[in-house]
C-alpha positions in Angstrom: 18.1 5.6 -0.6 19.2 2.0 -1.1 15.8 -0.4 -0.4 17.2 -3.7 1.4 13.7 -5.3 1.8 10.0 -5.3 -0.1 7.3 -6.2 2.2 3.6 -7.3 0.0 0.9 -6.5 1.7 -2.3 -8.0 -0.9 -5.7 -7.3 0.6 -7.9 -9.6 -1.3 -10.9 -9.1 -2.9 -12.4 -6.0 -0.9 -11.4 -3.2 0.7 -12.7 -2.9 3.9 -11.7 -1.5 7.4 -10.2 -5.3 8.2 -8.0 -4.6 4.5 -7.5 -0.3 6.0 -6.8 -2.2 9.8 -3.9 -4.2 7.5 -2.1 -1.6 6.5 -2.3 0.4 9.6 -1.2 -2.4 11.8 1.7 -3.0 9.2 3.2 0.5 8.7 5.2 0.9 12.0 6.6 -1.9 11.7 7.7 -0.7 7.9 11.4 1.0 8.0 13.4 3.2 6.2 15.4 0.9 4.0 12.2 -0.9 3.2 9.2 -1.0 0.7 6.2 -1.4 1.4 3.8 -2.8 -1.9 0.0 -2.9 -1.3 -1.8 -5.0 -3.9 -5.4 -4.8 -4.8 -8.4 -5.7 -7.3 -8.6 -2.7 -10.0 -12.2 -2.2 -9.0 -11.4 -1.6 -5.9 -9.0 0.9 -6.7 -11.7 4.1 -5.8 -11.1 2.9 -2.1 -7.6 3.5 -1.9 -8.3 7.1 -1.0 -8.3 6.1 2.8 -5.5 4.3 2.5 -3.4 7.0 0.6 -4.5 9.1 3.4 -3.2 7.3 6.1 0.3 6.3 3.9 0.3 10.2 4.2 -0.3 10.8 8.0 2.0 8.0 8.9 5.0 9.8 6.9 4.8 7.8 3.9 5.4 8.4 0.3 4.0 6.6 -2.3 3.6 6.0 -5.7 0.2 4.1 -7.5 -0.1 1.8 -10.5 -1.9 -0.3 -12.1 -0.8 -3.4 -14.0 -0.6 -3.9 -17.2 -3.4 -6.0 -17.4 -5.7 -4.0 -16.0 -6.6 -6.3 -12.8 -4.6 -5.0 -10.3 -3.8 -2.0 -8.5 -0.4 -1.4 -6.6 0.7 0.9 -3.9 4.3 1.1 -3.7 5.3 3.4 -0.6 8.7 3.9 1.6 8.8 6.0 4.5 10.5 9.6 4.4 
């Protein structure tokens, strides 16, 4: 698979359902020759579960990282 565009998606200091309503609204509009990077706060990194989930129901896959120093959290996802 050759990835032609990255779209960022960073939700900020919280993740909340407006932050979960971000994503969801985003990911249809998300193709196949695109990646899709969701940035967040390490401490909030125990919330991504819901997000995860819906990367999953939506027929994403993903891979999850944090940065090397330590204050951020990435999502890296591209539809199957």
């Amino acid at each position: 698979m050759i990835i032609i565009g990255n779209i960022n998606l960073d939700l900020g200091p919280t993740v909340d359902r407006e932050a979960f309503d971000r994503v969801k609204s985003t990911l249809p509009r998300i193709s196949k020759d695109e990646q899709l990077t969701i940035t967040m706060e390490s401490t909030d990194a125990h919330q991504a579960d819901n997000i995860l989930g819906l990367l999953d129901t939506s027929g994403f896959t993903y891979q999850s990282r944090g940065s090397h120093d330590g204050n951020t959290y990435h999502i890296i996802a591209t539809r199957n």
